[in-house]
C-alpha positions as CSV (number, residue, x, y, z in Angstrom):
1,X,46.0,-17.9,1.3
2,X,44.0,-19.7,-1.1
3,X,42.3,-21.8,1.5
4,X,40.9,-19.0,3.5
5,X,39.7,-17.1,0.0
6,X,38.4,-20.6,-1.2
7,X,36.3,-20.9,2.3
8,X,34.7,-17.1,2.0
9,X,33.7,-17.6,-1.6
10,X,31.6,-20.8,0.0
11,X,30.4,-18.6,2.8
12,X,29.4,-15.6,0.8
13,X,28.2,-18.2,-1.6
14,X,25.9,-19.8,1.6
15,X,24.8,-16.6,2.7
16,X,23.7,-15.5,-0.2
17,X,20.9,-18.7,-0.6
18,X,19.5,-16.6,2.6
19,X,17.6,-14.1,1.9
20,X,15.8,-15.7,-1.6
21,X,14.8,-18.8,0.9
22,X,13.5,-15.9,3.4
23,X,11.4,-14.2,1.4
24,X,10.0,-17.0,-0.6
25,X,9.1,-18.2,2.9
26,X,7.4,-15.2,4.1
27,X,5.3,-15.2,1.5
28,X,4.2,-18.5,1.3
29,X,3.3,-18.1,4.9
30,X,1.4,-15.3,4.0
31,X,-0.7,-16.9,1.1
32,X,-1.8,-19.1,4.4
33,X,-2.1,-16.8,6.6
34,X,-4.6,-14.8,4.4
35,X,-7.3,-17.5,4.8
36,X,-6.5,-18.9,8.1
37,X,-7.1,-17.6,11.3
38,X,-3.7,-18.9,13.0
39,X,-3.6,-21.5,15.9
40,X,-5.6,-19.5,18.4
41,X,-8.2,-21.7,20.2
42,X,-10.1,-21.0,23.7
43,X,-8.4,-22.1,26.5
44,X,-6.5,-20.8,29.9
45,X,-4.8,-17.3,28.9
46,X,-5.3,-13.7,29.8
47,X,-5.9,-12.2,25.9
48,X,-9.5,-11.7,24.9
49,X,-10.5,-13.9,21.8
50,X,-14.1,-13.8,21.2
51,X,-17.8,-13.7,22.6
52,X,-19.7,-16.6,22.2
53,X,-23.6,-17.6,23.3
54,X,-23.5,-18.8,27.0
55,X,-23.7,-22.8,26.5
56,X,-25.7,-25.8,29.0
57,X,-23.2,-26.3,31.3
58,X,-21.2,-23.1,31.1
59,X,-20.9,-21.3,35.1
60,X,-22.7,-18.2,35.8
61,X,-19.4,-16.3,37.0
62,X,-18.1,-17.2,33.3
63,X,-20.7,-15.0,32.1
64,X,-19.8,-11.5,30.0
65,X,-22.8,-9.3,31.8
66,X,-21.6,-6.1,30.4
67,X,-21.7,-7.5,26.5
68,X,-25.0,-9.8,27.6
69,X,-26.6,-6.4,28.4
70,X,-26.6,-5.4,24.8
71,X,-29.5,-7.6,24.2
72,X,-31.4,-10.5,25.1
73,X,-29.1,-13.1,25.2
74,X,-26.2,-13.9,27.4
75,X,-22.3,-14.2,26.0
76,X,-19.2,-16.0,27.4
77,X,-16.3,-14.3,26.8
78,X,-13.2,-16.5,25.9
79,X,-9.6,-15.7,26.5
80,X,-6.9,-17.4,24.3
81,X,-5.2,-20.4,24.4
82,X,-1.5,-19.6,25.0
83,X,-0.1,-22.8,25.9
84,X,2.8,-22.9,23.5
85,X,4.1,-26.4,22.2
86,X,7.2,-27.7,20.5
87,X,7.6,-28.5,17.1
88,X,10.4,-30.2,15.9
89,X,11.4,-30.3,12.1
90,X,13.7,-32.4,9.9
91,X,14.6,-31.8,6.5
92,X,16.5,-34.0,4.4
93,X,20.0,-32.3,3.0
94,X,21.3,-35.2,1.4
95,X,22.1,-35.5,-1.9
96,X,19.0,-37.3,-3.6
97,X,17.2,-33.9,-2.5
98,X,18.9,-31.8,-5.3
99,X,17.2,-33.7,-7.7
100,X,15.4,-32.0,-10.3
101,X,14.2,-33.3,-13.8
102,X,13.9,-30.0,-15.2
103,X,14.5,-26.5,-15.0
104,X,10.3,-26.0,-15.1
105,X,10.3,-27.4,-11.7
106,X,12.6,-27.0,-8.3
107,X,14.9,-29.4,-6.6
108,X,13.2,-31.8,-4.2
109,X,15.4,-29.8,-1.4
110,X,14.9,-26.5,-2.4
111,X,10.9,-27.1,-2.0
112,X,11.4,-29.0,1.0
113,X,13.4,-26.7,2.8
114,X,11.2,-23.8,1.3
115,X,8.2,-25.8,2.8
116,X,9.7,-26.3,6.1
117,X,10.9,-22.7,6.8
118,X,7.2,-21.5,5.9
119,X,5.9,-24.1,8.3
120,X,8.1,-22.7,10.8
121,X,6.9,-19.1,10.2
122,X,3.4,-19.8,10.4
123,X,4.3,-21.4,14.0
124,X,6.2,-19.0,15.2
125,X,3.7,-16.4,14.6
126,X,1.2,-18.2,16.0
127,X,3.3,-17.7,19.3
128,X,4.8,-21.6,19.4
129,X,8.6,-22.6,19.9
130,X,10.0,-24.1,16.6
131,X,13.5,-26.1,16.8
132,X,15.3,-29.1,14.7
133,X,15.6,-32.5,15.5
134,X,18.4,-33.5,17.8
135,X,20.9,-31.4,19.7
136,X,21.9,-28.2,17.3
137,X,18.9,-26.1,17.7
138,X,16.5,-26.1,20.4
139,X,13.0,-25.0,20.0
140,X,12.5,-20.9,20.4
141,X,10.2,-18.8,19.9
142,X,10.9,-15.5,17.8
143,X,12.1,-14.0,14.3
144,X,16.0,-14.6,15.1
145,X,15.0,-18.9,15.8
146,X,13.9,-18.5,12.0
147,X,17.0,-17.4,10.8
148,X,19.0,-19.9,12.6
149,X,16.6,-22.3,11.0
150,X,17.1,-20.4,7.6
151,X,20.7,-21.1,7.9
152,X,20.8,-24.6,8.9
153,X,18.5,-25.0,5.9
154,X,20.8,-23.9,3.5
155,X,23.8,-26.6,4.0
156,X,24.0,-29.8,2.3
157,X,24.5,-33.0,3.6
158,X,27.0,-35.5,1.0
159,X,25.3,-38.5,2.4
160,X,23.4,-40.6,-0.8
161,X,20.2,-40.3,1.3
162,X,19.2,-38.9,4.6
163,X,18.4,-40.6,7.7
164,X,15.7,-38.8,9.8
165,X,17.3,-37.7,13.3
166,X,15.5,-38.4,16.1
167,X,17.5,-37.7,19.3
168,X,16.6,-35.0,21.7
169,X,13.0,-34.7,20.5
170,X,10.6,-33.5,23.5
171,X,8.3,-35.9,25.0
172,X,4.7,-34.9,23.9
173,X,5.8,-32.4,21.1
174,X,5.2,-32.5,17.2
175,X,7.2,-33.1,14.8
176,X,7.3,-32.6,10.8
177,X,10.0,-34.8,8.9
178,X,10.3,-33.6,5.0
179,X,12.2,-36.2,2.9
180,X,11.6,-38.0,-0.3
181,X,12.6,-40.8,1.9
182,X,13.7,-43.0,-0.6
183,X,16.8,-44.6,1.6
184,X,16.9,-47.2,3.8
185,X,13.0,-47.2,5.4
186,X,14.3,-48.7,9.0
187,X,15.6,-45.4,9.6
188,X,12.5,-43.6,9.0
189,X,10.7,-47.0,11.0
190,X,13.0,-46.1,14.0
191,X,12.7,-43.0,14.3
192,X,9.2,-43.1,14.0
193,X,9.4,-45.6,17.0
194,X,11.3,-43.3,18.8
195,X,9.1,-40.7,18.5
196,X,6.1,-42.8,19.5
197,X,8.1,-44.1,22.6
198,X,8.0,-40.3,23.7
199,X,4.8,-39.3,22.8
200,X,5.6,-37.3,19.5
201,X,3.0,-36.8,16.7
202,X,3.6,-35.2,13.9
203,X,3.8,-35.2,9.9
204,X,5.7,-37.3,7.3
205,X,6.1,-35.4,3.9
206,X,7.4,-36.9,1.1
207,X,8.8,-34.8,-1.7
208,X,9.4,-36.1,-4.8
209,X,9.9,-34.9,-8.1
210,X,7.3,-35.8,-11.3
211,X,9.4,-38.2,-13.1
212,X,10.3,-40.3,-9.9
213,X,6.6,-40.8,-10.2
214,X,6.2,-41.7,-13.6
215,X,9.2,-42.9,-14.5
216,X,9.0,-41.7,-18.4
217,X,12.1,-43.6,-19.7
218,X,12.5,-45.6,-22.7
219,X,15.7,-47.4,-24.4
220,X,19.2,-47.2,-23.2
221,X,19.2,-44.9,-20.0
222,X,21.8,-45.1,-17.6
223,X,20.5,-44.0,-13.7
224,X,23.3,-42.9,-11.2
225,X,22.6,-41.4,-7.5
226,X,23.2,-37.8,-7.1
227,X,26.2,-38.3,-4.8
228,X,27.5,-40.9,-7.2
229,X,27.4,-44.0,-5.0
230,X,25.1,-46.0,-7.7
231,X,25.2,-46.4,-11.0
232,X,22.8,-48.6,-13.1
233,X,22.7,-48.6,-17.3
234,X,19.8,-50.8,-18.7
235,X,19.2,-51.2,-22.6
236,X,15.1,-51.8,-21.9
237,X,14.5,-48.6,-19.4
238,X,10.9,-48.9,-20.5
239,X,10.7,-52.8,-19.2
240,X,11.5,-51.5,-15.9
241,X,9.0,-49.4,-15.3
242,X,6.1,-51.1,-14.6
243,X,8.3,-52.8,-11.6
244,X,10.0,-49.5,-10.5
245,X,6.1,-48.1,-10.1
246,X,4.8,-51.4,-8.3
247,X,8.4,-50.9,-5.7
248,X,7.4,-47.4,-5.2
249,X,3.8,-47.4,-4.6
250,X,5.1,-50.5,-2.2
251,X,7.4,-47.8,-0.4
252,X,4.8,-45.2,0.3
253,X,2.1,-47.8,1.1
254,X,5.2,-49.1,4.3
255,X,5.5,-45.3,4.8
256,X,1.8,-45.0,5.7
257,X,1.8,-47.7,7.5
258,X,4.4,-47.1,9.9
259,X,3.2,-43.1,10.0
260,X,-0.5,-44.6,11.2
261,X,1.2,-47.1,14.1
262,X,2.7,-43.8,15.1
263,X,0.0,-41.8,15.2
264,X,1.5,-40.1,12.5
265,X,0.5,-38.6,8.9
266,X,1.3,-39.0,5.7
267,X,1.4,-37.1,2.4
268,X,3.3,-37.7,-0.7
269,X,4.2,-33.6,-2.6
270,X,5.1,-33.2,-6.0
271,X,7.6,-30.6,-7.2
272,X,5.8,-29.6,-10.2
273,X,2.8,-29.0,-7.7
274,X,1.4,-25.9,-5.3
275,X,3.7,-25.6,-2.2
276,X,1.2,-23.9,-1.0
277,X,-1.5,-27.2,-1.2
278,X,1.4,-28.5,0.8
279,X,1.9,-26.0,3.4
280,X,-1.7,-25.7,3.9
281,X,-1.8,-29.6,4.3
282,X,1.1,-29.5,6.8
283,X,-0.6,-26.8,8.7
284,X,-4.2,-28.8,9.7
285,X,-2.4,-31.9,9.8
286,X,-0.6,-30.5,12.6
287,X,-3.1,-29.0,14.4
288,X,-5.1,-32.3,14.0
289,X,-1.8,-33.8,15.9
290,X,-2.8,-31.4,18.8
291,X,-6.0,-33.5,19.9
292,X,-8.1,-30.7,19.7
């Protein structure tokens, strides 16, 4: 019996991370939506969205004669865009994401996955269909595809670093991949590729936390993986630093690069900063995607 008690408590344990991720992301999506006006744009539809002067080259039939009769001029009046498109996410579970260098600040998953579910809110709301990367979870519209992309966020990957997944992604959709992508960078090149091949844009956000940016060590430190895999002890921590900062500005300058082949962009978010500078970011980047 122990083995079905031992596999509740983990459930329970899971379920619980629910709710707190839910309502941090509702109202990070909020702060957003309080200053944005959503996704709407004028295009084929059949909801009213706003009048606007008559323009050279606009047909007389597209004319609003009822509102135009309020005064001198003539209006246009535009109906929504409701064309909805797919956005695929990816967030990296593995274990260099619950890295944090201090209680002060969050793990580099927790914000990443906090980040991502907010994303997903904002698009869902703004009436588009929201799924993950490869075969578990199709994109949906609705408030149910969040929690199913809630609860996917909340398990953990024992892998040293994440690879990006890039199967099933839909030809001409958007994609946002949230890693600190510190692993092997062919991954993230292939997938990248990948999504090119299909005609995917989309957004690479890189999550790291402060002191994997500034690297504040000094004498004997001893650096090990989360998941264990590496281990490195040095006497002269300080001597590496200088190197460790020149490899890493290296690694987000590739990122960049391969995110602007792509068509692609790139941001690098620290833990210790707004989430919702992030989100925001994330938000016009995508729309940028769009072409629009």
């Amino acid at each position: 019996m122990t083995e079905p008690v031992a596999l509740r408590g983990r459930a329970e344990a899971e379920a619980a991370r629910l709710p707190p991720l839910l309502a941090r992301a509702e109202q990070l999506a909020g702060t957003v939506l309080l200053g944005e006006h959503g996704r709407r744009r004028a295009g084929l539809g059949d909801d009213f969205w706003q009048y606007r002067p008559v323009q050279p080259g606009d047909a007389a039939r597209m004319i609003d004669w009822r509102r135009s009769a309020r005064g001198d001029d003539r209006f246009v009046r535009e109906r929504e865009w409701q064309i909805a498109q797919s956005v695929m996410l990816w967030v990296d579970q593995a274990a260099s994401m619950r890295f944090a260098s201090a209680r002060t600040v969050p793990e580099k998953g927790e914000r990443a996955r906090l980040i991502a579910l907010a994303t997903a809110i904002l698009l869902v709301r703004g009436g588009e269909r929201v799924g993950l990367t490869g075969t578990l979870l199709p994109p949906r519209r609705g408030n149910t595809q969040i929690l199913r992309l809630a609860e996917f966020f909340s398990r953990d990957d024992h892998a040293d670093y994440g690879v990006p997944e890039h199967r099933a992604m839909i030809p001409q959709s958007r994609a946002l991949f949230v890693s600190d992508f510190l692993g092997d960078v062919s991954e993230v090149k292939l997938a990248l590729t990948k999504a090119a091949d299909r005609g995917v844009r989309g957004v690479l956000l890189q999550v790291l936390d402060p002191t994997e940016e500034a690297f504040p060590f000094n004498g004997r430190t001893i650096f090990e993986s989360m998941g264990g895999s590496l281990r490195h002890e040095t006497l002269k921590a300080g001597d590496l630093r200088d190197r460790y900062r020149a490899r890493l500005a290296a690694r987000k300058a590739e990122l960049a690069q391969l995110c602007a082949r792509a068509g692609w962009q790139f941001q690098t978010h620290h833990t210790d900063a707004s989430a919702q500078s992030a989100l925001l970011w994330i938000y016009r980047a995508l729309d940028r995607g769009t072409g629009a």
